[in-house]
SELUMMAR-884330 format. One line per 2 residues: their letters; for each residue x, y, z of N, C-alpha, C. Coordinates in steps of 0.05 Angstrom, whole numbers. Layout:
BEGIN
a> X,Y,Z,X,Y,Z,X,Y,Z  ...
END
This chain:
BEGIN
xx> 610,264,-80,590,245,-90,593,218,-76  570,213,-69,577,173,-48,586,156,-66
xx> 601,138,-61,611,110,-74,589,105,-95  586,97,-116,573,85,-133,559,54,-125
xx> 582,41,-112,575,13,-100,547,14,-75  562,45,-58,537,50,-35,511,52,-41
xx> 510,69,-76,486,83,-91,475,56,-100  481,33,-110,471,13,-121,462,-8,-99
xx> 475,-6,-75,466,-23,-58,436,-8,-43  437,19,-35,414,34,-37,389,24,-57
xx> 397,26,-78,373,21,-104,367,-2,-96  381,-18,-92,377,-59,-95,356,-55,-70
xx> 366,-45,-41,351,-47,-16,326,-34,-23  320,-12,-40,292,-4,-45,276,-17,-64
xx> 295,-37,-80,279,-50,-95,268,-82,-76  281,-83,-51,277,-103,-46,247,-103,-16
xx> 250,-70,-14,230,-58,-4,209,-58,-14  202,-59,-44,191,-56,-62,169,-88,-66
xx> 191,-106,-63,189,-139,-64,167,-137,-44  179,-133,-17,162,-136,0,135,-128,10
xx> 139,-102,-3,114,-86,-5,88,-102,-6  96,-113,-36,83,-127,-71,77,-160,-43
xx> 93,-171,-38,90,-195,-16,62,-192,0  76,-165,27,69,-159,45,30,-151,28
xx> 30,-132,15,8,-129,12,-17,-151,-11  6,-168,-13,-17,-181,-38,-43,-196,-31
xx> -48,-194,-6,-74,-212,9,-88,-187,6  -81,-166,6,-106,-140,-2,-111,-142,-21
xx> -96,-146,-48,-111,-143,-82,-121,-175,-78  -110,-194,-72,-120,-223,-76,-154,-234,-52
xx> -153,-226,-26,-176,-223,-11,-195,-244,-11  -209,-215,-26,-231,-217,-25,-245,-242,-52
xx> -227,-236,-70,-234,-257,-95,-225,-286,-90  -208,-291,-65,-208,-322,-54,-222,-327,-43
xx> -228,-309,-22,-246,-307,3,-280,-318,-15  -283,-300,-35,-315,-306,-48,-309,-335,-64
xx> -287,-355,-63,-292,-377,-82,-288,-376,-115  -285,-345,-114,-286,-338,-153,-254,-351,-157
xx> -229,-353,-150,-207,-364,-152,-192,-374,-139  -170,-391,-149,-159,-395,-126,-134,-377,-120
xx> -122,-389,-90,-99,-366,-86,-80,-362,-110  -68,-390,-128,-48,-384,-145,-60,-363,-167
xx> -83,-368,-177,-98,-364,-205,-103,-335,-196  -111,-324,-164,-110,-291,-158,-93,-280,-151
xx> -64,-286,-149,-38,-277,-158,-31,-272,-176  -33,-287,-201,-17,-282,-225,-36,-268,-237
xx> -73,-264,-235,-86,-233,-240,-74,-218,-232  -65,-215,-198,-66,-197,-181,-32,-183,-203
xx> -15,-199,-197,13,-193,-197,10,-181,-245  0,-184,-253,-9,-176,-276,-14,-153,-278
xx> -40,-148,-262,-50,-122,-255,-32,-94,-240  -11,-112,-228,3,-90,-217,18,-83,-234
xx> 28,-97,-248,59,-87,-260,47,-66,-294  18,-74,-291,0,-55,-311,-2,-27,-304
xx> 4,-18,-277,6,2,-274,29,14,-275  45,6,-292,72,24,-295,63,40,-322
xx> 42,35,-344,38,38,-358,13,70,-361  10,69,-337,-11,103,-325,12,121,-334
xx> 44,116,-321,64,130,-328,40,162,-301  42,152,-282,33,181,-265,56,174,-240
xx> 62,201,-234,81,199,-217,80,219,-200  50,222,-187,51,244,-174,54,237,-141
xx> 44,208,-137,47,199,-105,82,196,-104  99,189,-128,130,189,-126,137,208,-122
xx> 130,238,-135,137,261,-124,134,268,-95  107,265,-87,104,274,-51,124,257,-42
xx> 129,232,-44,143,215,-23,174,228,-22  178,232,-52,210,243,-59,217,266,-47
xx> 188,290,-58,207,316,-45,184,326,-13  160,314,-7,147,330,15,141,317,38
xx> 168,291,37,163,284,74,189,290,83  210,296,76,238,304,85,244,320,70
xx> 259,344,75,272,357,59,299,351,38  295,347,14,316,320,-10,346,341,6
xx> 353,362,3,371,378,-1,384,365,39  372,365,50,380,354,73,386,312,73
xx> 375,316,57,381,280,56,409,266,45  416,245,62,436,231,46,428,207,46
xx> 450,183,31,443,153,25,440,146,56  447,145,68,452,133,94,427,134,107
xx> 416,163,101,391,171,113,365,156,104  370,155,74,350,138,61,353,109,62
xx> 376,94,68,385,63,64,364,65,98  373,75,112,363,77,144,322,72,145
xx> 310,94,126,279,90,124,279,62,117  291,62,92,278,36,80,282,5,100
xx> 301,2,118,311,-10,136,290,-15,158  278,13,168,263,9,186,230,5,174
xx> 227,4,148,201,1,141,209,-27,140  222,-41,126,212,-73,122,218,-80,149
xx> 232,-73,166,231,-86,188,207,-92,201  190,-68,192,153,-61,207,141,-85,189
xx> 137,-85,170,128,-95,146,130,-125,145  161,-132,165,161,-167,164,152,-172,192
xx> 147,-166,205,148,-162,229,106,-164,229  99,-142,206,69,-147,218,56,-170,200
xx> 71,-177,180,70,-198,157,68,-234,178  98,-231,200,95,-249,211,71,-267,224
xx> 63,-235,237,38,-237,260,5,-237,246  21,-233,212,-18,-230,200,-32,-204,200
xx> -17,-180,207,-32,-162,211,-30,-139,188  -52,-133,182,-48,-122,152,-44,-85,153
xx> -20,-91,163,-12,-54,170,-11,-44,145  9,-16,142,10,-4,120,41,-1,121
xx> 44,-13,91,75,-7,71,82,19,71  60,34,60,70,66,52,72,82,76
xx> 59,75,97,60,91,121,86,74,137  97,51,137,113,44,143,151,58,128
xx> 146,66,106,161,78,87,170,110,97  140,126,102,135,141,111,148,151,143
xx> 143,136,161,150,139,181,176,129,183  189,113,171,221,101,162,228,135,159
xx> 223,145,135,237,177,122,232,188,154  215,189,162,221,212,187,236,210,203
xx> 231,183,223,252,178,240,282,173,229  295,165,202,321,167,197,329,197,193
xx> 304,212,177,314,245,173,307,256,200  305,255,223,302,267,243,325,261,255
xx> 335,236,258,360,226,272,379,231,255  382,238,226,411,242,209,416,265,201
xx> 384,288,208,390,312,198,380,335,221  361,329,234,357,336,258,328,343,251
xx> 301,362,269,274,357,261,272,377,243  281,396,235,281,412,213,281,400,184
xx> 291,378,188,289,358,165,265,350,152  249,354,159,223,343,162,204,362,154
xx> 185,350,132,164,371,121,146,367,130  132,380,158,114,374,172,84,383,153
xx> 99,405,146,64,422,120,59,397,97  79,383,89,70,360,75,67,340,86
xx> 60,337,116,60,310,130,28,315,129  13,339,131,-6,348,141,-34,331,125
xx> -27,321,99,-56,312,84,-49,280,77  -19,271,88,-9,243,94,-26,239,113
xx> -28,251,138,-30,243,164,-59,240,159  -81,268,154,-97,271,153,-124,238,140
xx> -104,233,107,-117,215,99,-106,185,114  -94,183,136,-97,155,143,-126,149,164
xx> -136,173,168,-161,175,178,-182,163,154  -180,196,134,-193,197,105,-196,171,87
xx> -171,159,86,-181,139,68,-192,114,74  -191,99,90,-207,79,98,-237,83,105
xx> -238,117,117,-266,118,118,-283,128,95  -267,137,69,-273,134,46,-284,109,29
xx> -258,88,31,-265,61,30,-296,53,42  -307,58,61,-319,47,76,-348,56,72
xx> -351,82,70,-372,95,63,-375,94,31  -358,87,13,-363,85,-15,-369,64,-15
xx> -368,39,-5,-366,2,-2,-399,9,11  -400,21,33,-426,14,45,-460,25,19
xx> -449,51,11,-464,64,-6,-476,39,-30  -455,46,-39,-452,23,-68,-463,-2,-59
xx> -454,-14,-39,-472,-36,-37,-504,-37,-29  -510,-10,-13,-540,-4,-14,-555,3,-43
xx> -543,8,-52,-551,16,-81,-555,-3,-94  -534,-16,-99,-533,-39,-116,-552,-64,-100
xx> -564,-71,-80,-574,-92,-67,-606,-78,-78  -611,-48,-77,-635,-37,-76,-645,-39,-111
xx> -629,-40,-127,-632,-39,-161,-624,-75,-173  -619,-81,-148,-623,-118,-157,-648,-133,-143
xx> -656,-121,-126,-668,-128,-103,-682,-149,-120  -692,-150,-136,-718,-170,-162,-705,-199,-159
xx> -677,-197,-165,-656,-217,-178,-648,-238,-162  -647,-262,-173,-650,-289,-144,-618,-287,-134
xx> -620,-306,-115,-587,-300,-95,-579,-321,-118  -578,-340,-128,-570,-356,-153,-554,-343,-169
xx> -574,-319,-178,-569,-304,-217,-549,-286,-196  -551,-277,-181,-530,-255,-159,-502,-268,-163
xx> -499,-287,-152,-471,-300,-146,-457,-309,-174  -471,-321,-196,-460,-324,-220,-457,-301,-230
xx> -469,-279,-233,-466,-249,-249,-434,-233,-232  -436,-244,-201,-410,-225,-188,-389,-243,-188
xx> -394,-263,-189,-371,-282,-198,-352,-275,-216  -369,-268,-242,-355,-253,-274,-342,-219,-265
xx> -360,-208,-248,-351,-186,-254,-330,-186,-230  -332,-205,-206,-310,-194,-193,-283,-194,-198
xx> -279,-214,-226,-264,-213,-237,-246,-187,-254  -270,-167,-254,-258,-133,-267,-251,-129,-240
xx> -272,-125,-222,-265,-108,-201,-239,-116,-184  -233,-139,-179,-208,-152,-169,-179,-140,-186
xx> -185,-138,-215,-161,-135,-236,-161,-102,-228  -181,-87,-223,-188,-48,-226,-168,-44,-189
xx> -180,-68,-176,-166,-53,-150,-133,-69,-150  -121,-86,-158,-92,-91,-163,-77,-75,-183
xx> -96,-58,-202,-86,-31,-215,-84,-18,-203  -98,-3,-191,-96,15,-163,-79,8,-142
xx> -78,-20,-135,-51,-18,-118,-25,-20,-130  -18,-23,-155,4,-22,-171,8,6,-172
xx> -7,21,-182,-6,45,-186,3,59,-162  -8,62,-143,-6,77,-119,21,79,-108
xx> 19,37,-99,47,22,-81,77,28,-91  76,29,-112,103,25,-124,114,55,-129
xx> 87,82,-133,106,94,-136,120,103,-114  112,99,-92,123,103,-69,162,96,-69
xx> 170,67,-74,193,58,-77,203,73,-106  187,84,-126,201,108,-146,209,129,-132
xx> 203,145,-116,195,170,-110,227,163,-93  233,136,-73,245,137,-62,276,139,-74
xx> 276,122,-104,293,115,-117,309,145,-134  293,148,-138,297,183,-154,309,207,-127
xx> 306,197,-105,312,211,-82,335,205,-83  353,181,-83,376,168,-85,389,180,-104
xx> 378,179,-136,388,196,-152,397,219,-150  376,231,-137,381,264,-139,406,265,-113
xx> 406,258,-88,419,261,-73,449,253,-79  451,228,-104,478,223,-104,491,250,-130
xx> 477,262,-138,489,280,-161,473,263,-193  466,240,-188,468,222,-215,444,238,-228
xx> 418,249,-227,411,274,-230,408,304,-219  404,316,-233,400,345,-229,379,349,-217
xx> 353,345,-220,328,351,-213,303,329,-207  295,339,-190,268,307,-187,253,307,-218
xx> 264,279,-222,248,276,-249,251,238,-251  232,228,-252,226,196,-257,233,181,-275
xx> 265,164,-284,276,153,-297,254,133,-313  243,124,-335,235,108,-350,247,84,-329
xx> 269,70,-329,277,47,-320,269,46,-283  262,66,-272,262,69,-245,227,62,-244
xx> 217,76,-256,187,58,-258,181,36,-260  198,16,-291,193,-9,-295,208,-30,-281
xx> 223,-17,-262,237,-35,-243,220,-39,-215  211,-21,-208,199,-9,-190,168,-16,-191
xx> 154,-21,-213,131,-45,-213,142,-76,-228  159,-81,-228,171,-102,-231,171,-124,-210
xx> 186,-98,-199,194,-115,-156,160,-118,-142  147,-104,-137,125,-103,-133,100,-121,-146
xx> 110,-131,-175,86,-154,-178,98,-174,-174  126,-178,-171,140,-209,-159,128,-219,-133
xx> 127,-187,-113,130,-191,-88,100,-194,-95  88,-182,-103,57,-201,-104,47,-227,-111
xx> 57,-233,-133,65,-274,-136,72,-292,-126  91,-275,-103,102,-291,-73,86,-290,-48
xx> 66,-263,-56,54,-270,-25,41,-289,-13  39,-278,8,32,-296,34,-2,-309,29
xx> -6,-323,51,-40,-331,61,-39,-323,83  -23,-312,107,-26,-297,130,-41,-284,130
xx> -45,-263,117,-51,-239,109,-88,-242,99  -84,-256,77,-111,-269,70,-126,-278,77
xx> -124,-292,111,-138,-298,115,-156,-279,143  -139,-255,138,-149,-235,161,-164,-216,144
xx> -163,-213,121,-174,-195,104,-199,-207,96  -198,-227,80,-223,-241,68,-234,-263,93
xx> -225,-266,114,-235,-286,130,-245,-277,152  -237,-267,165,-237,-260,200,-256,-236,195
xx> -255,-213,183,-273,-184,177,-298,-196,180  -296,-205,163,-340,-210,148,-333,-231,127
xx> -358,-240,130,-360,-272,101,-369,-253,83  -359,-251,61,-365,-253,41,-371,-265,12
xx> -394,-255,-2,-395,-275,-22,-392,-249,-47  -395,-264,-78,-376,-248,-94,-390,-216,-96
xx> -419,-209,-93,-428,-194,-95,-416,-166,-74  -406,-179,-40,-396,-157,-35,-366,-159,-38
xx> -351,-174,-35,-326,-177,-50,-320,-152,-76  -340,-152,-97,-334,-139,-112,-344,-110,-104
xx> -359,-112,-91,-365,-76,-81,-340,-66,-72  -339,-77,-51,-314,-71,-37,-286,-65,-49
xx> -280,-78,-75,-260,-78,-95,-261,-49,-106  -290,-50,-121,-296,-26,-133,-291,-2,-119
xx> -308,-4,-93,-301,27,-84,-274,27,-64  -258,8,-68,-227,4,-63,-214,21,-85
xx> -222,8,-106,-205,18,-136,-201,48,-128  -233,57,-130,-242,80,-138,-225,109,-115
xx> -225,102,-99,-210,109,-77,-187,116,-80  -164,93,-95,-143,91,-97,-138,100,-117
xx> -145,100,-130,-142,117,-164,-137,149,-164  -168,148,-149,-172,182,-148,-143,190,-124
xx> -139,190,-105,-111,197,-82,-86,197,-98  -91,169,-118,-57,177,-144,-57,202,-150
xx> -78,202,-169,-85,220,-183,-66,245,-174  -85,253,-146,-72,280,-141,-48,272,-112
xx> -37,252,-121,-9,252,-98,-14,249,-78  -32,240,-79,-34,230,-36,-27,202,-37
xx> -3,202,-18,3,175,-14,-11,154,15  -25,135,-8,-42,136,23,-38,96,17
xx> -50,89,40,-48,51,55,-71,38,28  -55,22,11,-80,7,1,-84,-9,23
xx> -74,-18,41,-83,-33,68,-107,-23,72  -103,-2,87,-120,15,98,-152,16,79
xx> -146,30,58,-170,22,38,-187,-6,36  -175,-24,35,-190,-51,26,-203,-55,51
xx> -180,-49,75,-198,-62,99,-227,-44,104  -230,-23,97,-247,0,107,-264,-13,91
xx> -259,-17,59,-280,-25,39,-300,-57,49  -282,-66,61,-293,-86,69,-313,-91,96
xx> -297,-71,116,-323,-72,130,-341,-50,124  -350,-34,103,-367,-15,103,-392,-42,86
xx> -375,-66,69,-391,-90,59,-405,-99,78  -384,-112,98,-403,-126,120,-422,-106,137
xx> -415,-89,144,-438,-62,166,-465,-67,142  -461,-70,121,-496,-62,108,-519,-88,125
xx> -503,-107,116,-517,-137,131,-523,-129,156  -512,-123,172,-519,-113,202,-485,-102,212
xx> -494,-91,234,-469,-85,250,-449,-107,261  -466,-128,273,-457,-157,275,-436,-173,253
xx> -447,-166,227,-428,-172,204,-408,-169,199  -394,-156,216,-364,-145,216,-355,-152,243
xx> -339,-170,243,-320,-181,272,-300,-144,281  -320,-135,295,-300,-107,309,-278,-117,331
xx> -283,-142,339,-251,-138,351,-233,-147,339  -229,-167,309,-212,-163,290,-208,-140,275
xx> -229,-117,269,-219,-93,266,-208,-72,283  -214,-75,311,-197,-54,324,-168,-61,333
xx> -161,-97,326,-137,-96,319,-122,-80,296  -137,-74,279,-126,-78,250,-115,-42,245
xx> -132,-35,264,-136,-3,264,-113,4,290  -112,-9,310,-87,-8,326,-59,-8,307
xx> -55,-34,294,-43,-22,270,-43,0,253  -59,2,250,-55,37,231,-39,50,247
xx> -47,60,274,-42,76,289,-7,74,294  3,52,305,28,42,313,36,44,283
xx> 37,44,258,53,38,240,80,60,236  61,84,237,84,118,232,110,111,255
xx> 93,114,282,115,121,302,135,93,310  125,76,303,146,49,306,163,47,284
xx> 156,49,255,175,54,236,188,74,234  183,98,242,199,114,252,226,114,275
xx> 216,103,292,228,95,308,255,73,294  238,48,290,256,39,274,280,48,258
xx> 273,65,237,284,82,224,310,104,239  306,108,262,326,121,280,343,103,293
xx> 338,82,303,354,63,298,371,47,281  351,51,262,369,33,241,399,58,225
xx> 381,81,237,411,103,222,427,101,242  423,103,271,440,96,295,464,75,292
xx> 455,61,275,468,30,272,488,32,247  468,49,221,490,50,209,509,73,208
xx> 510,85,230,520,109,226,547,96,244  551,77,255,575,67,265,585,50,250
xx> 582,38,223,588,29,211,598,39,181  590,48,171,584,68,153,607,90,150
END
């Protein structure tokens, strides 16, 4: 069985993965509701960071499960292997935080587990049949986002169409207020269980349980760290999401939220661990594409999507390094 001290410094580093996550992603739940004027940055944090830590309370743990047992094989894993992912994800994570670029946490997490379990256990380690609808939805879900955001907002523009731009902006003002609180549930929900899934991996690998199963305390710690790290975040981030994409005002702001939520809810649901990055940004330009094609700055999004792409294999990478490193130490 590993040191106890090793097991706890493990947990602390995933909770601190966790921090950053909640940091790193909080210009996605916060956005769009600064961006439209409905709040300010502090007053859409402490919604935002509220809303997250509300999702410990779904009590669903099915995106913790995939992360725990169907991107590495648990029975092949050790602390070292896992202290190593989590190492090479925040490294991605501060790194694209620095530069403003709104990559992905969970795919950063993701690609951390591969490259440390490929370098600590060899590629057999690796559940490629469960990498298959990971990989799949980093396509899937933003263009989900995007086509639900563009729909909804045709709809909704076509059953208001009567209604002055005046009565428009005060009516989405109020509600973007649900839809802002529905999509920081959804990223509570989603984000965090990712750092459960990882935490219970730790467990199970040190002996401290028997079987994959989700500690009560490993949840409420685990959206704990994650609405901090959202109370701390950045305006880097914010201002590439709600600024640079498309102007928005509260009407598509809140589309975009909505069929953000809706997106992210349903993928918990059934365990797909997928980028609320990824989601919001898709939601947002499927907002701006209704206005015209022009409405959406595409060479700030094919940065954004270059990111997607680089997130797996650099944190991965990372991740093989960082076991490289501690495997001489260690």
């Amino acid at each position: 069985m590993p040191d106890l001290a090793f097991v706890l410094v493990v947990i602390f580093v995933a909770l601190v993965f966790d921090f950053i996550n909640g940091f790193h992603d909080s210009a996605n739940s916060i956005a769009t509701i600064v961006a439209t004027g409905v709040l300010k940055p502090r007053n859409a944090v402490l919604l935002a960071a509220f809303w997250n830590f509300a999702g410990a309370f779904i009590f669903s743990v099915a995106v913790a499960t995939t992360i725990g047992k169907n991107v590495i094989d648990p029975s092949s894993v050790t602390i070292s292997i896992i202290l190593a992912a989590l190492l090479g994800a925040i490294m991605w994570n501060l790194i694209t935080w620095y530069f403003g670029i709104p990559s992905s946490s969970s795919h950063a997490l993701i690609g951390g587990l591969i490259g440390a379990g490929m370098a600590g256990a060899g590629i057999g380690a690796v559940h490629f049949s469960g990498l298959k609808t990971i990989l799949v939805f980093i396509v899937v879900a933003p263009v989900l986002g995007f086509i639900g955001a563009l729909l909804l907002t045709i709809i909704m523009m076509w059953t208001l169409r009567r209604v002055s731009p005046a009565r428009m902006d005060w009516s989405f003002k109020k509600l973007q207020l649900v839809s802002s609180s529905a999509y920081s549930l959804s990223h509570g929900t989603n984000d965090a269980q990712k750092t459960m899934g990882v935490i219970t991996l730790v467990l199970l690998t040190s002996g401290m349980i028997s079987e994959f199963h989700v500690p009560v305390w490993v949840i409420l710690s685990s959206y704990t760290a994650i609405a901090l790290g959202t109370f701390f975040g950045g305006w880097r981030i914010v201002r590439t999401m709600g600024l640079r994409i498309t102007k928005l005002r509260p009407f598509h702001g809140c589309m975009a939220e909505t069929a953000g939520s809706a997106v992210l809810l349903s993928t918990a649901h059934f365990g797909i661990p997928v980028s609320t990055t990824h989601v919001i940004s898709g939601s947002i330009m499927g907002v701006g594409t209704v206005r015209r094609s022009s409405g959406v700055r595409w060479q700030i999004a094919r940065k954004i999507v270059v990111a997607w792409l680089l997130t797996i294999p650099v944190s991965a990478l990372a991740g093989a390094l960082a076991y490289a490193g501690l495997s001489l130490v260690v």
